[in-house]
C-alpha positions as CSV (number, residue, x, y, z in Angstrom):
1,X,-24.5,7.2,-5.0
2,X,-26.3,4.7,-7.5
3,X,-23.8,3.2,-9.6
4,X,-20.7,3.4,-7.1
5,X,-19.4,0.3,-7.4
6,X,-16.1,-1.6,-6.1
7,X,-14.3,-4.6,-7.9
8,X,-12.1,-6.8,-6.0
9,X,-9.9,-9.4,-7.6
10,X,-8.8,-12.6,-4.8
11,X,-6.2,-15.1,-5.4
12,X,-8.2,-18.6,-5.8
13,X,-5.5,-20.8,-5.5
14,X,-4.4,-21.6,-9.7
15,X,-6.8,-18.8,-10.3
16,X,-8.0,-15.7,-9.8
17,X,-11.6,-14.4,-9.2
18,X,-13.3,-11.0,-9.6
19,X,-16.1,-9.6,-7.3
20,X,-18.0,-6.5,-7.6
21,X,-20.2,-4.6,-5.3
22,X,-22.5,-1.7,-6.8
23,X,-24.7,0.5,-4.9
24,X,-28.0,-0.7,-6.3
25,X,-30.7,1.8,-5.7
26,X,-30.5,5.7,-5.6
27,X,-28.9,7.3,-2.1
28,X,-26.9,4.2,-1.4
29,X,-23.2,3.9,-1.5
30,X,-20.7,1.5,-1.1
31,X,-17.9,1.7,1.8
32,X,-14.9,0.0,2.1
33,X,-12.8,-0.9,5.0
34,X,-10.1,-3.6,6.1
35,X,-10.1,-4.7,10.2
36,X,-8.0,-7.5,11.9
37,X,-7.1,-9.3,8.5
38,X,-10.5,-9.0,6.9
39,X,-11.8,-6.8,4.0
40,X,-15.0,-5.8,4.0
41,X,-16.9,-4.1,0.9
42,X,-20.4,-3.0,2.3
43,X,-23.4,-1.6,0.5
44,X,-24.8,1.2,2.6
45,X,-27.8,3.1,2.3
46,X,-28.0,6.8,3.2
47,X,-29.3,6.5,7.2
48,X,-26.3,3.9,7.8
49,X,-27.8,0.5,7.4
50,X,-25.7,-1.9,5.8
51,X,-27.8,-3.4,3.0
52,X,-25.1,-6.0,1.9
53,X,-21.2,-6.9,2.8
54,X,-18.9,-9.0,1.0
55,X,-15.6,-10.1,3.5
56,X,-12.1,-11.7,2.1
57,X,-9.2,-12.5,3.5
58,X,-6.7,-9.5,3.3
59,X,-4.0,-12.3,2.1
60,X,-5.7,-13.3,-0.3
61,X,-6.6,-9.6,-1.9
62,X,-5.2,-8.6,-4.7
63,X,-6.9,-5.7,-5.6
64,X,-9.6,-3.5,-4.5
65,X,-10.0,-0.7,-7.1
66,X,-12.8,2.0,-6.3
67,X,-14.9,3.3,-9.2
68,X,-17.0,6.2,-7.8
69,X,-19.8,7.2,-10.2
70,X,-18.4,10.4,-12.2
71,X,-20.1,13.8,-10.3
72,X,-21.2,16.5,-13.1
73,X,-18.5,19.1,-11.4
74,X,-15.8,16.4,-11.7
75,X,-16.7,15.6,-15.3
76,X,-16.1,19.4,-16.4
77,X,-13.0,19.9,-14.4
78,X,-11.5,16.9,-16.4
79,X,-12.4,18.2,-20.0
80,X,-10.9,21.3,-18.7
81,X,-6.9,21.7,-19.2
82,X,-5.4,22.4,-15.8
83,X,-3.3,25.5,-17.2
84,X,-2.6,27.1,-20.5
85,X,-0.1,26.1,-22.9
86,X,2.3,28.9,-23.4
87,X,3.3,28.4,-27.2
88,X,-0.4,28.8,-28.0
């Protein structure tokens, strides 16, 4: 979905360095996955093809966090309270 977007934060030696990958355009999406050492952030459009990928060093990876684009459905279930407080 358009605004799905991943941050990554590498260790640079002294320093550390943030990267981000967003799904661009509307119907693309942004996959992650980690192979032989390697983690790769791709941007992927909706039939499959891989628009753009970003590889690192899983060594070297500090964090990967996921932001998914909030869905309307999700967005009410988290105004909602989960269950009813008793006392009220």
């Amino acid at each position: 979905m358009k605004g799905d977007r991943v941050e990554i934060v590498v260790d640079a030696g002294d320093t550390t360095r943030t990267y981000e990958v967003v799904a661009s355009r509307a119907g693309r999406r942004v996959e992650t996955a980690v192979r032989r050492g390697v983690v790769e952030v791709s941007e992927v459009t909706r039939s499959g093809t891989v628009v753009r990928t970003a590889r690192f060093m899983a060594t070297r990876v500090l964090a990967l966090v996921e932001q998914p684009v909030p869905r309307e459905d999700a967005s009410e279930a988290a105004v909602r309270p989960l269950r009813e407080d008793p006392k009220s």
